[in-house]
C-alpha positions as CSV (number, residue, x, y, z in Angstrom):
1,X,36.3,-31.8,-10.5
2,X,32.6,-31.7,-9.4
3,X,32.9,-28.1,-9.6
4,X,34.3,-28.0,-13.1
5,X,30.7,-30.7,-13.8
6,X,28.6,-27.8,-11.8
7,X,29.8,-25.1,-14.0
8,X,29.7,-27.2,-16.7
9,X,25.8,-28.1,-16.1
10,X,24.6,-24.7,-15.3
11,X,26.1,-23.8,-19.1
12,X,24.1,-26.4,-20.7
13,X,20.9,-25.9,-18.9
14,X,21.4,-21.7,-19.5
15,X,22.0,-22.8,-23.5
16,X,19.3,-24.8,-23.7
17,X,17.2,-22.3,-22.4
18,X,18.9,-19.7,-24.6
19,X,17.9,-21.6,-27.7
20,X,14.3,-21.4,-26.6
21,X,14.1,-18.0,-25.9
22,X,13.5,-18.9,-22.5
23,X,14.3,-17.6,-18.7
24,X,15.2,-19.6,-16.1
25,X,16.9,-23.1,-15.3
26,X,15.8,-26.9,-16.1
27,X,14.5,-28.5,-13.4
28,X,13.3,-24.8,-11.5
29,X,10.9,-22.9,-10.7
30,X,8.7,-21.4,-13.5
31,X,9.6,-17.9,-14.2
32,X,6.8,-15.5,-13.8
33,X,5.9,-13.8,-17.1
34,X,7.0,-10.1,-16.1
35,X,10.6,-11.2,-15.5
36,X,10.8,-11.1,-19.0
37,X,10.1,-7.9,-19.4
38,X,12.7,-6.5,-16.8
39,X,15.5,-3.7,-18.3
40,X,18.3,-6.2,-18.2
41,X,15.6,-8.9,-20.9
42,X,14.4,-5.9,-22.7
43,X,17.5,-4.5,-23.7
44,X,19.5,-7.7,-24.6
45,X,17.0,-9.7,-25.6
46,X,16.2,-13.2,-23.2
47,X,17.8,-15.5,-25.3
48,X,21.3,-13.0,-25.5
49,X,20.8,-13.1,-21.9
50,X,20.7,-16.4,-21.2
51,X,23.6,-16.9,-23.7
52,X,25.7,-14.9,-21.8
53,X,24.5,-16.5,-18.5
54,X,25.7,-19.8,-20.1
55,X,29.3,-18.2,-21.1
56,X,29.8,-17.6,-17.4
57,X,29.3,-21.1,-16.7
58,X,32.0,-21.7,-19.0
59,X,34.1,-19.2,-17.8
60,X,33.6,-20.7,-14.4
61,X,34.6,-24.4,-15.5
62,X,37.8,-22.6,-17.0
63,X,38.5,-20.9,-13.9
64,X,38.0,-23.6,-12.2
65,X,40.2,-26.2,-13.6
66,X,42.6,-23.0,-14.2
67,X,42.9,-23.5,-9.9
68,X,43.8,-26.8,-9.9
69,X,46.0,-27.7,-12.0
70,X,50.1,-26.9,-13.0
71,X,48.6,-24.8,-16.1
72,X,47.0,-22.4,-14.1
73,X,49.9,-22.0,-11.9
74,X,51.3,-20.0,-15.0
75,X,48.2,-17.1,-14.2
76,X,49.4,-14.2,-12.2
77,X,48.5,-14.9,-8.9
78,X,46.8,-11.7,-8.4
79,X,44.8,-11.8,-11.3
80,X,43.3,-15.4,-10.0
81,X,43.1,-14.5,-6.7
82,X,40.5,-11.8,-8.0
83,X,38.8,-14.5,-10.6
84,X,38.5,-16.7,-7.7
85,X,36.8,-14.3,-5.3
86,X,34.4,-12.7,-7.8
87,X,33.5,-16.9,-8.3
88,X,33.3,-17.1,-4.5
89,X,31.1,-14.2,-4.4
90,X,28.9,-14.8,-7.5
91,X,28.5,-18.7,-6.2
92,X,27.5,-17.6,-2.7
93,X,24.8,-15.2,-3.5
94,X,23.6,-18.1,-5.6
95,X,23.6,-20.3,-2.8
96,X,22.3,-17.7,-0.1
97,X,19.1,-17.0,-2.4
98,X,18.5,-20.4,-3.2
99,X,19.0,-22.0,0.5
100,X,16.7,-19.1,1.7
101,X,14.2,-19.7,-0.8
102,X,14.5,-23.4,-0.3
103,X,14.3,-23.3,3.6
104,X,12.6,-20.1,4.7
105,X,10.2,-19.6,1.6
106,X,12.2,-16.4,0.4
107,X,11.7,-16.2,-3.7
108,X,10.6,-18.0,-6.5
109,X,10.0,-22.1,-5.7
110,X,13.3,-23.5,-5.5
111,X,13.0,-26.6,-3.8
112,X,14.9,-28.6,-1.0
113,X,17.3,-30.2,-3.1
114,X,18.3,-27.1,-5.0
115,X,19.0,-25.4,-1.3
116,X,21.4,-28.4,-0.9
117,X,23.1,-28.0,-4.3
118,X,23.6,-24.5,-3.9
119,X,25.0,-25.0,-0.4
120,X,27.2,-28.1,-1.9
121,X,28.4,-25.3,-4.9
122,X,29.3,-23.5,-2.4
123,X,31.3,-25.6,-0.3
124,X,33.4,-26.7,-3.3
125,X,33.8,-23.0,-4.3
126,X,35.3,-22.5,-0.6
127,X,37.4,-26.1,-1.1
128,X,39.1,-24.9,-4.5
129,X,39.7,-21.3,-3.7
130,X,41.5,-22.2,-0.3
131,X,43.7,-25.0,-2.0
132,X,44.8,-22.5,-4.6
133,X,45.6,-20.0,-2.1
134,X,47.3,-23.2,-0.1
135,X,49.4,-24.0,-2.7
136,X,50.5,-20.8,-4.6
137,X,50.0,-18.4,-1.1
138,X,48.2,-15.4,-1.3
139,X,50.8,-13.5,-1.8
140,X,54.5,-12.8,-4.7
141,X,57.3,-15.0,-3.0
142,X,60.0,-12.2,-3.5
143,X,62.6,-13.6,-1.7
144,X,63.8,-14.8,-4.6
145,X,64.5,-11.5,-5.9
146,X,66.6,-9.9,-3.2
């Protein structure tokens, strides 16, 4: 369940942000002034943006306890099998940028700690997805069917 707490935080920091029109994360680096005025900011607006930033969170807490538990069993396997590798792939380029940034100096400030979270995240993200595909198998058991 740290995961499911990960996700979890990540939505409250993004909506706490939201409601102050705000980009970036509490407890990172400052956001430079023109990030606000990239296409994505200036179209939706920073605080839609950060709203919807927090709703993936959510999503991903969903998701997440969706894995790992009997209810989610009822999902189509396919259908979390995608979920679960767009979440594997969306939690590892998070974890890529920050640990670079961290560790070789490679974006905005994220410090030593938040290279270790994101490398953490990314390590449960690898943990849950292979114990879903562990206990359901990748793929249709249709030897029932024949």
């Amino acid at each position: 369940m740290p995961l499911v707490v990960a996700f979890l935080g990540y939505a409250l920091g993004k909506a706490y942000y939201a409601s102050q029109g705000r980009l970036g994360f509490p407890g990172g680096p400052d956001v430079p002034p023109e990030a606000y005025e990239r296409p994505v900011s200036a179209v939706l607006g920073v605080a839609a943006e950060q709203w919807l930033a927090a709703a993936t969170g959510l999503a991903g807490a969903l998701l997440i306890l969706a894995a790992v538990t009997e209810a989610g069993r009822r999902v189509p396997r396919p259908l979390m099998l995608l979920l679960l590798s767009g979440a594997l792939l969306g939690v590892g380029a998070a974890a890529v940028a920050m640990a670079a940034d961290a560790f070789l100096g490679m974006g905005p400030g994220w410090e030593w700690y938040h290279g270790l979270l994101g490398i953490v995240a990314l390590v449960l993200m690898v943990a849950t997805t292979v114990s879903y595909v562990r206990s359901v198998g990748p793929w249709a058991d249709t030897s029932e069917t024949m």
